[in-house]
N, C-alpha and C positions, 0 to 999 in steps of 0.2 A: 176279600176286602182289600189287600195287597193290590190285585190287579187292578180294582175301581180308581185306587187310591192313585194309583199310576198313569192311569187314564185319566184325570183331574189332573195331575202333575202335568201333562204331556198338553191338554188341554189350553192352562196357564202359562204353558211356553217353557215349562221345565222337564227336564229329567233326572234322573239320580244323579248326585252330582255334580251336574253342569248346567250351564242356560243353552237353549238352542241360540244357535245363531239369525237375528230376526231378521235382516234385510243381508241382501249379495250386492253389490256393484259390477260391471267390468268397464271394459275400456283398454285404450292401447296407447304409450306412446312411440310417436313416431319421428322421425325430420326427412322430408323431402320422401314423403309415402314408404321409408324403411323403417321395421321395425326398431329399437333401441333397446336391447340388454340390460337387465338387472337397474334400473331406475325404480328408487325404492316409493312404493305408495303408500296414502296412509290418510286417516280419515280422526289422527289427530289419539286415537288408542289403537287400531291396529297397524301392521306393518308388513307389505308383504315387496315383493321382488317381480320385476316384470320378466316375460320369459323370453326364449330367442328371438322371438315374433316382435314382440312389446307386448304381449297383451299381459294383461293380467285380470283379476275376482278378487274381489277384498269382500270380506263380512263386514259390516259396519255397527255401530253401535246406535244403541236407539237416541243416544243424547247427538249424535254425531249433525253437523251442520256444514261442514266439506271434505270433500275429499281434495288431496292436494299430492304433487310430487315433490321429491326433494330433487331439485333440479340436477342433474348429473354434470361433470365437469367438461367443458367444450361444448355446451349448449346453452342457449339463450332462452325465456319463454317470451312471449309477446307482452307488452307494455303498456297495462292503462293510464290515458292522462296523460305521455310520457314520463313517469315516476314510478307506477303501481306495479310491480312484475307481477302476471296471470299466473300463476306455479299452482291453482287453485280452481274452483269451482264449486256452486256452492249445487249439495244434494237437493233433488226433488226427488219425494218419496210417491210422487203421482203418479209418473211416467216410469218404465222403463228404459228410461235412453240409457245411451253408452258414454262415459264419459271419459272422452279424446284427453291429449294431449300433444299439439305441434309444437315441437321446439324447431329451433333455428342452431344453424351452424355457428359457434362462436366466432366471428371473424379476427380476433386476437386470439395468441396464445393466453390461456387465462394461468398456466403455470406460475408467470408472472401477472401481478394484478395490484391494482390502486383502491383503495376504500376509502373513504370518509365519513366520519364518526360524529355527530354532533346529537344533544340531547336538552329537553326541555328548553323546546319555542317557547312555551305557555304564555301562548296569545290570549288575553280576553278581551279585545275589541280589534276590528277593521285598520284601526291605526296601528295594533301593536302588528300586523301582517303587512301592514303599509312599509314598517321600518324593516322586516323582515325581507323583504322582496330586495329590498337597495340590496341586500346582505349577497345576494346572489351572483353578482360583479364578482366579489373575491371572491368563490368558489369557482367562478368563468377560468377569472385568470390563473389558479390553480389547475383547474384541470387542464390550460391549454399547456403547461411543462408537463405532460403525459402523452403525447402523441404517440398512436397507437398501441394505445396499452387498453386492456381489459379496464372498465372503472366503475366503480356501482355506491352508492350509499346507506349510511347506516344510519337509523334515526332511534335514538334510546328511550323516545318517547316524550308523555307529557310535550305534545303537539298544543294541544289548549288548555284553558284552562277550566276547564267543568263545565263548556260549552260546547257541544256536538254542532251544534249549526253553524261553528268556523271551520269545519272539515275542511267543507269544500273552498271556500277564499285560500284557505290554505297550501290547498294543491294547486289551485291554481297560484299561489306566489312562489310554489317550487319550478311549475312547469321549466321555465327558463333553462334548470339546468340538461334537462333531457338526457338522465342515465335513471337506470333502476333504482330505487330508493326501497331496500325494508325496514320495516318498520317492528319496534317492538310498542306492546300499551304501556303508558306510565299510568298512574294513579289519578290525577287529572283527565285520563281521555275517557272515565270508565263513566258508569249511568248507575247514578247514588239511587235511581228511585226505587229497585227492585228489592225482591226480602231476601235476597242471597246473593253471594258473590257470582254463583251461575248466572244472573241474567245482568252482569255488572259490564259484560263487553259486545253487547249487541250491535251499540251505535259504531265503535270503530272497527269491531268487522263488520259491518255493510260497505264501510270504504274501504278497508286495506286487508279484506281478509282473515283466516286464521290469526290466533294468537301464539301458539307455538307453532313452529314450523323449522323447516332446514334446506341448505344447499349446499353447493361444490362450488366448489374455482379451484381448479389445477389439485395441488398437494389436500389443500385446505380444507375443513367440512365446518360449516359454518353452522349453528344453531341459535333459533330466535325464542325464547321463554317468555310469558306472561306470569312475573312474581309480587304481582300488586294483589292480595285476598284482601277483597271488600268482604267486610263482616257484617251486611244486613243493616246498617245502623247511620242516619244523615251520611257524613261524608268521611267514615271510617274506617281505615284499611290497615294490614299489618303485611310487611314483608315476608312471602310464605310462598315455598312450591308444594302444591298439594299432591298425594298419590298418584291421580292419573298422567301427571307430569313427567315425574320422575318414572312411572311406565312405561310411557311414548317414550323418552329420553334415553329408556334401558334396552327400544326395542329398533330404537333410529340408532345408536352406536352399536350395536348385534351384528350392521353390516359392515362394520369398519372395519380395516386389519388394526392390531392393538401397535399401540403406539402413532396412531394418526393425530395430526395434528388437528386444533380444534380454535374455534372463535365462537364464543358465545358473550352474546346478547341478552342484555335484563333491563329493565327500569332502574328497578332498587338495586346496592349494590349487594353483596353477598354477605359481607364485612368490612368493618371501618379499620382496623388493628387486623397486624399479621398475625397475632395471636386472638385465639379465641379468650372474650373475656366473659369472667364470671357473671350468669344472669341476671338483668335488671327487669322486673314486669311495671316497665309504666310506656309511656306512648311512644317517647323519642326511641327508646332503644326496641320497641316493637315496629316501626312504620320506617325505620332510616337503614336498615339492613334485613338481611335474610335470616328470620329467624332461627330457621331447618339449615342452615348452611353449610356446616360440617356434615350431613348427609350428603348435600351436593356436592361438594369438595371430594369427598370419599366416590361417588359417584364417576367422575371423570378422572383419576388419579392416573390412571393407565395411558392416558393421553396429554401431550405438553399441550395447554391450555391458556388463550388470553381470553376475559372475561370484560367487556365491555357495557359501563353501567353510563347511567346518569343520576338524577334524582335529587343530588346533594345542594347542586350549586355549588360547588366548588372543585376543584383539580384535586384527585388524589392517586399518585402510585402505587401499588402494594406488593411485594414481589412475598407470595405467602410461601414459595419452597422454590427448587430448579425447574419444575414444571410450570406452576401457574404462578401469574401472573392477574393484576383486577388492573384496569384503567377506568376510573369515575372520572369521567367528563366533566367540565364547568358548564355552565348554561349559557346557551347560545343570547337567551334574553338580559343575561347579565344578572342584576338586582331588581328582578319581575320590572323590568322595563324602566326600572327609575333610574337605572346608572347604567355606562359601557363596561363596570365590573363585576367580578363576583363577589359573594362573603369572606373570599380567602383573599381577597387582593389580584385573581387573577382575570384579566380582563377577557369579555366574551368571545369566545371563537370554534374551535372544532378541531379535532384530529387528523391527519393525515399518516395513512399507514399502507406501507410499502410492502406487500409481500413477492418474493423470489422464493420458489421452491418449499419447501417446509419453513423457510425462518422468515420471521417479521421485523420491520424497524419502524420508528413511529416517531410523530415530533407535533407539537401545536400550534394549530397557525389561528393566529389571535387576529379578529376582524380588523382591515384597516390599516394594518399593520404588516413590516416586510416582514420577511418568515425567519428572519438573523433575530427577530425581536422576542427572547425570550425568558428576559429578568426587566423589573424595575427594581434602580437601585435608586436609593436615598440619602442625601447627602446627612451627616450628623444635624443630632436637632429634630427629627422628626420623629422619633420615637422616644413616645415618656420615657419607655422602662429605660434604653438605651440610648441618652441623649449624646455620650460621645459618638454613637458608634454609624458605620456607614454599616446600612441594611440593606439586603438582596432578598427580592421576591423573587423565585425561581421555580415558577410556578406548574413546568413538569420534570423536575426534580427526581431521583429513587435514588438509593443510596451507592450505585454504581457510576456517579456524577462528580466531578470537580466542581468547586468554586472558589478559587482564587478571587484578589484582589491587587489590583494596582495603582502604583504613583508616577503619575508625567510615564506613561509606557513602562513602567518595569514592575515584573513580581513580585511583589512580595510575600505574598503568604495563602495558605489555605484560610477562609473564612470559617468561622464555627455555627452549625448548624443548629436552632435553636425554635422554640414554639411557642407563637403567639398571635395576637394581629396584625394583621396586617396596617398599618397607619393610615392610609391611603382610603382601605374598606373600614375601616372605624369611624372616621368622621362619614363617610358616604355612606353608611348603613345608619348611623344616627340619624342621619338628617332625612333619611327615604325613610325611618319610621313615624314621621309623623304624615305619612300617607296611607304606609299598612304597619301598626303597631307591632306583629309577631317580626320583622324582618331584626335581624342582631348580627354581626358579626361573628364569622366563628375563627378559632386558632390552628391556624395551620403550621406543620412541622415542615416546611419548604423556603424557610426563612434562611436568613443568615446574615450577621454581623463581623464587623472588626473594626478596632482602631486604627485611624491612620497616625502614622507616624508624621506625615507633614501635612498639616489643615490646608496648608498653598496649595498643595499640589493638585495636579489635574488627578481626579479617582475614577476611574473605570473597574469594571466588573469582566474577570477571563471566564468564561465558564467550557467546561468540555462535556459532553453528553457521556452515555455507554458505547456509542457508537464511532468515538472518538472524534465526533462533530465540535467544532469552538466556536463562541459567538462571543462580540466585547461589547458589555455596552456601559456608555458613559452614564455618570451619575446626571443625578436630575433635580434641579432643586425644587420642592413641592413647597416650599413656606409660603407663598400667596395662597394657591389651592387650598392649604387646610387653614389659611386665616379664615378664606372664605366660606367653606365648609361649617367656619366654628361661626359663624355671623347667625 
């Protein structure tokens, strides 16, 4: 009976134990017909190493829909679109083929390298891609103060808005810039019609691939997560990495020496507070952070980590220990296309992050805008709570920042850092709600106030970064704008 019963097992694709393994792949990567060393493969759950050759055999899994490489450091892959990097393939379980990989020589050292970080276009119509396209001039002239340097982009997601069929206008308003672009899914890119979060990223991998995945440049090992879980229901998601994630995650850092350094990539952030705060079960505190978080956190601890989100609509820095670090993006769309700001007061733009060697340094370049422009301040008067006081938006701000204040050129004093709205986004989010009623402003802790001592006097804002960069900028007076604003 035992034997029968085993012979059924083996039948069904079981054995004591374990699953057989149902499908094998190979393939090789190569550049310029030589094999390529230890280039890690993976089919998204498993993980294997190519050998002296390049070649390698992965098992693959039955849910499994690519196989893909984590691009090795000093190699390029080839580029759909000019934007899409090929680091991918999608399985055919028909054929037997072998599934290549040509890379190319990187012709920069990528030890040193340039990124660019920006998140939620959310485009819903042709016009809001139309205004998008302009946007790509100041990304030009950014990358031309990078001559020869390694340079690629980061996109944190929420590309559209619950419309799959602006992919493509989309890519084609990126084309212009002609460097690699990955992408992570935000919650907007996903497909509500299915009965499980599984068939929720169909549509934007047909255009951009994998949803997790990973690569190299120089030091650096880069990681892209999908932490949007659509729960089956209209347009319903909570921020979540499910098991098979954090498997891939445990089986792609297996090849790193410990202590490597790390960038990862998410939609949603991980946490809004550097501390973990006591559980809340309603919507906002389920869909605007990672709810597993501290798993993830524990997860990568071994590694000095920047975490790169978007989702919020607003700037936020989080230094949660000496290791990691979260940078949440502002939205490139602003206030979903009704204003050039965000909910925090910071006006739309993108990151720029500079790595040499293992260390990173990073600054925000705000559309339209020179790259010294990195506070609005307010003259007294424009803030109810604080009507003496001159206000500074300092909108990528962490607490290893100065912000001084001065009269007619001279210091006087450190500003007090303090939480609330922004003036500026309070009347412009008022007044864009009567378009989309949910939009509100929210309180950002990036503010800062003080008295001046002499109302005459000319007031400017000294700010110093962490990286001991200084930027001044003069006050500004906003009394007509928010007259108009209040009209």
């Amino acid at each position: 009976m035992k034997q029968i019963l085993c012979i059924l097992l083996s039948v069904l694709g079981w054995t004591t134990g374990m699953t057989q393994n149902p499908y094998q792949i190979k393939g090789k990567v190569d550049c310029e017909n030589k094999g390529i060393h230890g280039v890690v493969v993976s089919d998204g759950k498993n993980c294997v190493q190519t050998d002296e050759q390049g070649n390698y055999s992965l098992d693959i899994d039955n849910e499994s829909q690519f196989v893909f490489i984590s691009t090795p450091a000093g190699y390029l892959t080839e580029v759909k679109e000019n934007t899409i990097p090929l680091f991918y393939e999608p399985i055919d379980r028909s054929s037997d083929k072998k599934y290549d990989f040509h890379l190319k020589k990187n012709p920069h050292d990528d030890l040193n390298h340039v990124f660019f970080a920006q998140a939620d276009v959310q485009a819903i119509s042709s016009e809001n891609l139309d205004t998008y396209h302009t946007f790509q001039n100041d990304y030009l002239e950014q990358l031309a103060a990078y001559p020869n340097t390694d340079i690629f982009g980061i996109d944190c997601g929420d590309i559209t808005g619950d419309n799959a069929q602006l992919f493509p206008p989309y890519i084609e308003a990126v084309k212009t810039l002609n460097i690699p672009i990955y992408r992570a899914i935000g919650n907007h890119d996903m497909d509500y019609n299915g009965r499980s979060f599984e068939t929720s990223h169909h549509s934007f991998e047909s255009y951009f691939g994998p949803t997790c995945y990973s690569f190299n440049k120089g030091k650096m090992h880069y990681i892209v997560i999908n932490n949007n879980f659509y729960i089956g229901r209209e347009f319903y998601y909570i921020g979540y990495i499910d098991e098979k994630t954090f498997q891939w995650i445990e089986k792609d850092l297996s090849f790193l020496e410990k202590g490597s350094p790390l960038v990862i990539v998410m939609h949603i952030p991980t946490r809004l507070t550097e501390k973990q705060q006591p559980f809340q079960f309603d919507y906002n505190t389920l869909a605007d952070q990672t709810v597993n978080a501290e798993a993830f956190h524990q997860l990568i601890q071994d590694h000095p980590t920047h975490i790169i989100s978007g989702h919020m609509h607003y700037n936020l820095n989080i230094c949660y220990n000496d290791r990691l670090m979260e940078h949440n993006t502002a939205a490139i769309c602003g206030t979903w296309w009704c204003s050039d700001i965000c909910l925090d007061g910071t006006p739309r733009g993108y990151g720029i992050y500079q790595v040499n060697g293992n260390q990173l340094t990073w600054k925000y370049k705000c559309i339209g805008k020179p790259n010294n422009y990195q506070a609005r301040v307010y003259l007294p008067g424009a803030s109810q709570e604080y009507p003496q006081a001159i206000i500074a938006n300092v909108w990528n701000w962490d607490e290893q920042w100065k912000v001084e204040w001065m009269e007619d050129g001279k210091v006087m004093g450190e500003m007090t850092q303090f939480t609330a709205f922004d003036p500026l986004a309070e009347k412009i989010c008022n007044k864009a709600a009567q378009t989309y009623s949910w939009i509100a402003p929210v309180k950002t802790n990036h503010l800062f106030k003080a008295i001046p001592k002499n109302l005459q006097a000319q007031i400017s804002v000294k700010i110093t970064d962490r990286f001991g960069h200084e930027y001044l900028q003069p006050a500004e007076d906003f009394s007509s704008t928010l007259l108009q604003l209040n009209k």
